[in-house]
TORDO-706876 format. One line per 3 residues: number of its first residue (from 1); their letters; for each residue x, y, z of N, C-alpha, C, CB. Coordinates in steps of 0.1 Angstrom, whole numbers. Atoms other than C-alpha are relative to their C-alpha. Glycine has a CB too. Layout:
! residues N
NUM) a) X,Y,Z,X,Y,Z,X,Y,Z,X,Y,Z ~ ...
This chain:
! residues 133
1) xxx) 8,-12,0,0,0,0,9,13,0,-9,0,12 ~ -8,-14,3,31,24,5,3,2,-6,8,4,2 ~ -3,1,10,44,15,-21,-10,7,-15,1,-12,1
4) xxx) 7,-6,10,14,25,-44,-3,11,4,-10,-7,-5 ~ 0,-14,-5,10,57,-27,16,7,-2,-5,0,17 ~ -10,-5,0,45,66,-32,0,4,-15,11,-9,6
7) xxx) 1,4,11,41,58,-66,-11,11,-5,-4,-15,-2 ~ 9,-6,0,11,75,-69,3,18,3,-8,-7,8 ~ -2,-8,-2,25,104,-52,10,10,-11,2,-3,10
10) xxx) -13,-5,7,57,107,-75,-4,5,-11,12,-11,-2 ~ 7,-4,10,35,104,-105,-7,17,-4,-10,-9,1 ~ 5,-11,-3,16,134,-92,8,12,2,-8,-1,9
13) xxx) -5,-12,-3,41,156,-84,10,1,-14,8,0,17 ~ -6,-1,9,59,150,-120,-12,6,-10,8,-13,-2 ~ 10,-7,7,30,163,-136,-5,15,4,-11,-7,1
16) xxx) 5,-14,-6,24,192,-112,12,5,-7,-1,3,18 ~ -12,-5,1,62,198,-125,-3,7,-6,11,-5,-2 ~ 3,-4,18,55,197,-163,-11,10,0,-6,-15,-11
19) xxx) 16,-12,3,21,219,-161,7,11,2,-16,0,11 ~ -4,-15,0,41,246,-147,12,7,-7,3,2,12 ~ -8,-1,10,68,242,-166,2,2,-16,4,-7,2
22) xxx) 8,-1,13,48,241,-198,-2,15,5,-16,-12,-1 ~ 5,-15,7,31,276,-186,14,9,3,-17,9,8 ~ -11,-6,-9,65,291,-169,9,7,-20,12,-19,13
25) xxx) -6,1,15,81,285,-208,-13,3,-12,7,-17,-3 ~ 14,-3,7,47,295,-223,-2,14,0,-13,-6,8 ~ 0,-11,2,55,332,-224,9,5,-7,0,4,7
28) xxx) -14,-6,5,75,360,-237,-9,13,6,8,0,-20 ~ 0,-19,-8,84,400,-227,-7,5,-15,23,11,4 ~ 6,-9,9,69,424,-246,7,7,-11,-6,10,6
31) xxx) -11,4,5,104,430,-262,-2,-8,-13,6,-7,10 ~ -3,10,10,104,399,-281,-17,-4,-4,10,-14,8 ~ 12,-6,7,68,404,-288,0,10,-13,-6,7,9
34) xxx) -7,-13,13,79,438,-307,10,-1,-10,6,13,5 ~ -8,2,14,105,422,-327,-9,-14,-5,21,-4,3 ~ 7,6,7,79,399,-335,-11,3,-15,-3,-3,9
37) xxx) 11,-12,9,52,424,-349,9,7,-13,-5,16,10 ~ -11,-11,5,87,442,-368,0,-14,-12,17,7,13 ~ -10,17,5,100,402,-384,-10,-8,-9,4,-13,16
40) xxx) 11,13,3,70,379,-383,-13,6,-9,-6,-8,16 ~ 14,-3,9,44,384,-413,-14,-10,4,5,-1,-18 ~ 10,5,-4,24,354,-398,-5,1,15,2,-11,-4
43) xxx) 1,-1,-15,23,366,-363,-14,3,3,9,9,6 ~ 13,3,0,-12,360,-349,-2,6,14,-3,-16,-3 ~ 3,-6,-11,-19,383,-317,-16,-1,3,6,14,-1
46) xxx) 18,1,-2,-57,376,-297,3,11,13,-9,-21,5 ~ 1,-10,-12,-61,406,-273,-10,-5,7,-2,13,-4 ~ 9,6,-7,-84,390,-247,-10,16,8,10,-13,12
49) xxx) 7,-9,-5,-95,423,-235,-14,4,-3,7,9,-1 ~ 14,-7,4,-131,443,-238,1,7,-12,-4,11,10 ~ -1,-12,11,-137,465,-271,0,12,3,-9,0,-7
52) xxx) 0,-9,-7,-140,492,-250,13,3,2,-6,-3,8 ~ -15,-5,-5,-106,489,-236,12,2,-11,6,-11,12 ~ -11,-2,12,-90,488,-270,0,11,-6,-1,-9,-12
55) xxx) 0,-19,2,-103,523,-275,2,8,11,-15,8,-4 ~ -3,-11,-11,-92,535,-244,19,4,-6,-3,-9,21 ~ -15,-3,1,-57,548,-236,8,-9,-2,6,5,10
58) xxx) -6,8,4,-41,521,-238,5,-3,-17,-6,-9,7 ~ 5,-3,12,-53,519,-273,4,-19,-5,9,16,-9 ~ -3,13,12,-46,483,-297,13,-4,-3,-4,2,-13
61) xxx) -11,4,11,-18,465,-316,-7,0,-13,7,-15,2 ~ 10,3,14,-25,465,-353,-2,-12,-4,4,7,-12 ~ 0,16,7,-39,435,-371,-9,-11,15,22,-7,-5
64) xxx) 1,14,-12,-48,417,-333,-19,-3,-1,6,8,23 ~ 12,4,-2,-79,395,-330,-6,2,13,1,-12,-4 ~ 3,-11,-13,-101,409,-303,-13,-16,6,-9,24,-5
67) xxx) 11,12,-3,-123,375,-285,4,6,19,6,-22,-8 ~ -6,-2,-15,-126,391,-248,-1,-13,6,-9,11,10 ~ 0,11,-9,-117,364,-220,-15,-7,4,6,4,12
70) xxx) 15,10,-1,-156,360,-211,-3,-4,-10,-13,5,4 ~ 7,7,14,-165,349,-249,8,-7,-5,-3,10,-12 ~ -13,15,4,-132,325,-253,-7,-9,-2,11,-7,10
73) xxx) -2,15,0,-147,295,-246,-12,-2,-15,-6,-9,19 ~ 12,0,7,-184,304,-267,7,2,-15,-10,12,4 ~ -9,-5,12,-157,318,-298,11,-7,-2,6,14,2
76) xxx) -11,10,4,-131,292,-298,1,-3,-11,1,-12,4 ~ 0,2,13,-139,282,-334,1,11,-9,-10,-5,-3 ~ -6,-7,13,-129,315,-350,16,-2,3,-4,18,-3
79) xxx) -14,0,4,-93,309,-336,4,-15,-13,9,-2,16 ~ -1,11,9,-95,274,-356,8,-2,-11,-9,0,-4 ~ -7,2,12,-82,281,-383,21,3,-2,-9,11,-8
82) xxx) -13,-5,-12,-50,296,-360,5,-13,6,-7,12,15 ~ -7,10,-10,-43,261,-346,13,-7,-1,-9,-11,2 ~ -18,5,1,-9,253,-362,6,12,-2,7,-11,-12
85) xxx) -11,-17,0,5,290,-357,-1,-1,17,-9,20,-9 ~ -5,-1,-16,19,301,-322,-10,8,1,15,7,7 ~ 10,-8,0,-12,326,-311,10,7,15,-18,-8,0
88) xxx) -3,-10,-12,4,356,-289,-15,6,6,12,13,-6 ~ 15,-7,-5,-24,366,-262,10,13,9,-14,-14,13 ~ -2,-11,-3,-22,397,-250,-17,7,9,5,7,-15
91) xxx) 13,-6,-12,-48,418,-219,10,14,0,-3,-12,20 ~ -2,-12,-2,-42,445,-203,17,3,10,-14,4,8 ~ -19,0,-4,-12,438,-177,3,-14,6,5,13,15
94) xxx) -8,15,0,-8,398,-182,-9,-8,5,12,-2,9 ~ 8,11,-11,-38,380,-160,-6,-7,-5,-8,4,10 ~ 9,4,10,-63,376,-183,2,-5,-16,-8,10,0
97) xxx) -4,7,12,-41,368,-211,7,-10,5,9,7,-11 ~ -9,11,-5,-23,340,-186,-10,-7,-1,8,0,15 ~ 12,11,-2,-57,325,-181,-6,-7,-13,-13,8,7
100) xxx) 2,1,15,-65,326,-219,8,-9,-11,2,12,-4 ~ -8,12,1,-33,308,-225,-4,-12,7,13,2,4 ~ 3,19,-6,-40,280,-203,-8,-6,-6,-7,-4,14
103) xxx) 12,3,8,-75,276,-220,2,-8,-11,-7,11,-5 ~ -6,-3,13,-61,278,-250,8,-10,-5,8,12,0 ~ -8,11,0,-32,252,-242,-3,-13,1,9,1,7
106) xxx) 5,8,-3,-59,230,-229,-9,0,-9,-2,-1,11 ~ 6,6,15,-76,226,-261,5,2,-12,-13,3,-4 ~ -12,6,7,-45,220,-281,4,6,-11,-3,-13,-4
109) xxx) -11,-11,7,-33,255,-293,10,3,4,-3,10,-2 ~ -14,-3,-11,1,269,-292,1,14,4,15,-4,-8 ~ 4,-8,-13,-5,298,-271,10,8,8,-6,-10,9
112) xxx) -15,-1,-6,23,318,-256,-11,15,4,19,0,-13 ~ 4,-13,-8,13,348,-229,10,11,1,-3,-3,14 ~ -6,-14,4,24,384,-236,1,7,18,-13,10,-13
115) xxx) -6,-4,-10,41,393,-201,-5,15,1,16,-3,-1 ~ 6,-14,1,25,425,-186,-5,9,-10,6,8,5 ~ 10,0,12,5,430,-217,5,14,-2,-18,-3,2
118) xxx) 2,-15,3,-7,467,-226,11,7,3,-11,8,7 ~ -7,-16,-8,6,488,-200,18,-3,-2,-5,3,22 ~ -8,4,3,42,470,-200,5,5,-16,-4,-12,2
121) xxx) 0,-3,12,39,472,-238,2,19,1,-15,-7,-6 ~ 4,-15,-1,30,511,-238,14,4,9,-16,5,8 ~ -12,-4,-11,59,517,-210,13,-2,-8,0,-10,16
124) xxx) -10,-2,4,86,504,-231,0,-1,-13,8,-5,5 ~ -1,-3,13,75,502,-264,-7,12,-6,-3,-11,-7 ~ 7,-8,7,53,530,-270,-9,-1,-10,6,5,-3
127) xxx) 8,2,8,31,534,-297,2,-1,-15,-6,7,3 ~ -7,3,11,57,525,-325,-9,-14,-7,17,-3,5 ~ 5,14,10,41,498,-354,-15,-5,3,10,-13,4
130) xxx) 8,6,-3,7,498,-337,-8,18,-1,2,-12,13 ~ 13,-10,-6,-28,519,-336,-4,1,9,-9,0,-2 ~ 9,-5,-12,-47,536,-312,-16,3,-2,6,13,4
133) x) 14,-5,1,-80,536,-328,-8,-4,9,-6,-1,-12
């Protein structure tokens, strides 16, 4: 019986590893985001935010697909066609695009979270290569 509890245990905690290790390596800076937008012509950005908030100050990236976090799971089938490209998510300052990744990773897209999103974004990249409409 210790034995299969040990077993059991070891199992479990090598999976707790990988999951985090999966989302830990499941990001990038905002940095290597912007030499992405600059490089990559198939780069596929999903802003998880409100439509609202993409007209605020903060303002947009250009080109990004806009599916807020509450309508992900109901809208999953327009990323579809997105499912063998990396899909950068992007929020406001990282939370709601971390959560969006997970989703995202758990129905078998490749998904990478945009580290302090917007404001991050705006602080050191400014409003170089992107709109504010």
């Amino acid at each position: 019986m210790f034995h299969r509890s040990l077993v059991l245990l070891t199992c479990i905690l090598c999976l707790y590893a990988a999951y985090y290790q999966t989302v830990e390596t499941r990001s990038l800076s905002v940095d290597q985001l912007h030499d992405k937008i600059i490089n990559d012509s198939t780069l596929v950005i999903l802003d998880v935010r409100t439509p609202e908030e993409l007209t605020g100050p903060l303002g947009k990236l250009d080109d990004v697909i806009n599916i807020p976090l509450q309508e992900l799971e109901s809208r999953l089938s327009e990323l579809e066609k997105f499912r063998n490209q990396e899909i950068d998510v992007i929020c406001k300052i990282g939370k709601r695009s971390a959560a969006a990744t997970d989703f995202l990773l758990q129905n078998g897209f490749n998904a990478v979270n945009v580290l302090g999103g917007m404001v991050e974004y705006r602080t050191k990249i400014g409003n170089n290569n992107d709109s504010t409409e």
